[in-house]
C-alpha positions as CSV (number, residue, x, y, z in Angstrom):
1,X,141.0,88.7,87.4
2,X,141.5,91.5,89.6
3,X,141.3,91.1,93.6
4,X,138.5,93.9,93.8
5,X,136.2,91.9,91.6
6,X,135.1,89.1,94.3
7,X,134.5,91.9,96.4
8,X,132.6,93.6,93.9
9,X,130.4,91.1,93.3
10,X,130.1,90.2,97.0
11,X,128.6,93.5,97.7
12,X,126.2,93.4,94.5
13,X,125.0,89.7,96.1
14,X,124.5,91.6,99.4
15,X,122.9,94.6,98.5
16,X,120.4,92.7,96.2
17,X,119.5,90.4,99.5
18,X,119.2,93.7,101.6
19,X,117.0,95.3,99.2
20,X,114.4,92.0,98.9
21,X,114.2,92.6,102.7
22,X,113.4,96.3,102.1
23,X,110.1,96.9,101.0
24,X,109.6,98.8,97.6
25,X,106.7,101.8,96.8
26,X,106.0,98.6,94.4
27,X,105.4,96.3,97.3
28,X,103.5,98.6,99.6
29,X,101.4,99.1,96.1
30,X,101.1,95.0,96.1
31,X,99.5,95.3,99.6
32,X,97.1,98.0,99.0
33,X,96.2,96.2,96.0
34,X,95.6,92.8,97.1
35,X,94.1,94.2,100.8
36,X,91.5,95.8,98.4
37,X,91.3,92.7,96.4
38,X,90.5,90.9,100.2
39,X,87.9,93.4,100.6
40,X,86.3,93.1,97.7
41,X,85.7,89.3,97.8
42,X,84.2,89.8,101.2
43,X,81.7,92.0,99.4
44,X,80.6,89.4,97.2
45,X,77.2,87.9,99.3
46,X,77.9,84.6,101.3
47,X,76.1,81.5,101.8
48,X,75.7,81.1,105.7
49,X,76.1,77.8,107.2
50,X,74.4,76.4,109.8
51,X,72.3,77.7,112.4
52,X,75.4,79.9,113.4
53,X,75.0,81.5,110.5
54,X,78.9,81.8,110.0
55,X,79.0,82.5,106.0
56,X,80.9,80.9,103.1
57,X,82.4,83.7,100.7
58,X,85.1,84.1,98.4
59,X,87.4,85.8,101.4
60,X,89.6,82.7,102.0
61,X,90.4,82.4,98.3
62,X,92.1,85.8,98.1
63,X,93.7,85.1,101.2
64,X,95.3,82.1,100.2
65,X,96.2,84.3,96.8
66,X,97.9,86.6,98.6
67,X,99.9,84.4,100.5
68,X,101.1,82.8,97.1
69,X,101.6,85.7,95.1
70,X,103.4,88.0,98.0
71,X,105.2,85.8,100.1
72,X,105.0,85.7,103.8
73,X,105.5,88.8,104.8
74,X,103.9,91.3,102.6
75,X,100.9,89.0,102.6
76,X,100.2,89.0,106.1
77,X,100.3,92.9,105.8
78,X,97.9,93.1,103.0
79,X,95.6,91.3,105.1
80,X,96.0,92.3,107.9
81,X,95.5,96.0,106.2
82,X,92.2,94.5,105.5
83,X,90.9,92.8,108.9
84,X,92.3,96.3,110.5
85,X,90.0,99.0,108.4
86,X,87.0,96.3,109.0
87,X,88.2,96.4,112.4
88,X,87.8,100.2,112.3
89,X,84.4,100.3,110.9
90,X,84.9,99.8,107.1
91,X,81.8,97.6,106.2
92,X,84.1,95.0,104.7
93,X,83.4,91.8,106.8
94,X,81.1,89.3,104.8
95,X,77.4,90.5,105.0
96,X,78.7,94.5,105.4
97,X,79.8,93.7,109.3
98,X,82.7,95.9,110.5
99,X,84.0,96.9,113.7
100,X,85.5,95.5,117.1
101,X,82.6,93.6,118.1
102,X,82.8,90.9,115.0
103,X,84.8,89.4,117.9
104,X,82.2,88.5,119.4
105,X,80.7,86.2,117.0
106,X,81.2,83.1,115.9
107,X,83.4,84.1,112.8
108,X,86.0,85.6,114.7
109,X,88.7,82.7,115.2
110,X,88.4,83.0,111.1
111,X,89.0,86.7,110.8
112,X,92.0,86.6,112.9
113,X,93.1,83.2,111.2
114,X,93.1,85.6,108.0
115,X,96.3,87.5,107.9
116,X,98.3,84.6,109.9
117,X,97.0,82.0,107.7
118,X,98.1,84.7,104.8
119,X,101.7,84.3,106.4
120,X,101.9,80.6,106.5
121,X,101.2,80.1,102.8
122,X,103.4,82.5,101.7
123,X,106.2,81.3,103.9
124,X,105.2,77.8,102.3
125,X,104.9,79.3,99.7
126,X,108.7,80.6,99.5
127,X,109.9,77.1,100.8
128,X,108.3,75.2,97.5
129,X,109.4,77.7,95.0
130,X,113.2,77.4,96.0
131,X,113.0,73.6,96.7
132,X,111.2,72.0,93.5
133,X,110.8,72.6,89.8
134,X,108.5,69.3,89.0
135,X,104.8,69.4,90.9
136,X,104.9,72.8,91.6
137,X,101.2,73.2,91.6
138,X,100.7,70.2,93.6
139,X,103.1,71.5,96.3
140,X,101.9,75.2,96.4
141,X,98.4,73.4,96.8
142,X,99.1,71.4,99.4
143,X,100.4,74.1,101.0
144,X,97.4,76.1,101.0
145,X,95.5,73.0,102.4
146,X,98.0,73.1,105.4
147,X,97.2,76.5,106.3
148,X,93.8,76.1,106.0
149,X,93.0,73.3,108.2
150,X,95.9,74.4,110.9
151,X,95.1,77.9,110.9
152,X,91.5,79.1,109.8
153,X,89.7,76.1,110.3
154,X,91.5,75.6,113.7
155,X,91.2,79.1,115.0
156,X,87.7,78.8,113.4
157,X,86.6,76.0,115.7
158,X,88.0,77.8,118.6
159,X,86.3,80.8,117.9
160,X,83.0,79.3,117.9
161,X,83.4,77.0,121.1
162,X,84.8,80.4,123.1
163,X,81.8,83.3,121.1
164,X,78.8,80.3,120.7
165,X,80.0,78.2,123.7
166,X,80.1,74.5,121.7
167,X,81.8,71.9,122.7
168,X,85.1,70.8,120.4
169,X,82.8,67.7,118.6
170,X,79.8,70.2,117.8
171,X,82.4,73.6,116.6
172,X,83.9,70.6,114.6
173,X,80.5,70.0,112.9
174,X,79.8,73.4,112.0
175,X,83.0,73.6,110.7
176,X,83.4,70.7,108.5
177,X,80.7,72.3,105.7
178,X,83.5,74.9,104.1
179,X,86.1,72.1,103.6
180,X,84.9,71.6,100.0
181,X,84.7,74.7,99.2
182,X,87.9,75.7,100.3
183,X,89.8,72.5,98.3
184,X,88.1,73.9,95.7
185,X,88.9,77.8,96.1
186,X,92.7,76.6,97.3
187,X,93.0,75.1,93.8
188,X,91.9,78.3,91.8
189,X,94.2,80.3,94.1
190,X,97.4,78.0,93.1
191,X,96.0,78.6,88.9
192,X,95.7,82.0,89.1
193,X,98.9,82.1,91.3
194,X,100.4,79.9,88.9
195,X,99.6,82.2,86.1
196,X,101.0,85.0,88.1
197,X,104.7,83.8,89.0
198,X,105.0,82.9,84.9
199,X,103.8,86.5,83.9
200,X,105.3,88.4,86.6
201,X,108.5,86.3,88.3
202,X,109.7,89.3,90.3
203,X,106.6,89.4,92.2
204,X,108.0,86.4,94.2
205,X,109.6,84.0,92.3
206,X,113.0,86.0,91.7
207,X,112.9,87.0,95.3
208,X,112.5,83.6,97.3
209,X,115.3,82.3,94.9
């Protein structure tokens, strides 16, 4: 074997690293897709909870979704594409709500949880699908279930004791009805994500590895 082929294949291992941290047309297609896919969720009408009226909808499923099928990175982009056209007046909060001044209700601590809770799972995400083969699923959910409950559901209490001025026990209250339904929408995320790393490996799978 030749000297020049060690080095050879030491730059092929490095340039294939470099360009998983470069993002692709494909991956700024992912993005646009799954922001849309966000938005389209939110569309779908919500239940509201409580006398705050803070709604449960489909929104923190595709969150978690993206998170799981893009990785940490591009996911927080894709949702953060999403909270930033609502934030510009796109009606694409839950109930048709858009603009700056969603901050200043009680669901705010959720919509900015959204892209950074987007981030966590997919960094989780990452970390499971280099470090196990057996449980996979179990993992991936229980990563999801760490995101939820340190990130939305946190930021979510927060945002209603500072926007409806509760105290921590009663935000905690009117927080603790969408805990179901989130265990319940993390679980379909990690199928459908499931289904999506076996179909489509380079989506994430191939890259995290």
């Amino acid at each position: 074997m030749s000297h020049t082929e060690p080095a050879t294949a030491a730059a092929s291992a490095t340039q294939r690293t470099a360009s998983r941290k470069r993002w692709t047309p494909t991956d700024l297609g992912l993005i646009a897709v799954f922001a849309a896919l966000v938005a389209a969720s939110a569309v779908v009408p919500g239940i509201p909870v409580g006398a705050l009226g803070v709604p449960i909808t489909l929104v923190t499923l595709t969150v978690m979704l993206s998170g799981l099928v893009l990785g940490a990175g591009r996911g927080f982009a894709a949702v953060g594409l999403y909270v930033l056209l609502g934030f510009a007046g796109l009606p694409i909060f839950s109930g048709g709500r858009s603009g700056l001044g969603i901050l200043a209700t009680p669901s705010a601590g959720y919509i900015i949880a959204f892209p950074l809770a987007a981030a966590a799972t997919g960094y989780l995400a990452a970390v499971v699908i280099r470090r196990t083969a057996k449980f996979r699923a179990l993992w991936l959910f229980a990563a999801t279930m760490v995101s939820s409950i340190v990130v939305i559901h946190a930021l979510g209490v927060l945002g209603m004791m500072v926007n409806a001025k509760l105290d921590f026990t009663k935000a905690l209250l009117a927080d603790l009805p969408f805990v179901p339904g989130d265990i319940l929408k993390n679980v379909l995320a990690v199928i459908i994500a499931m289904a999506i790393h076996k179909a489509f490996p380079d989506v994430l799978v191939r890259r995290v590895k």
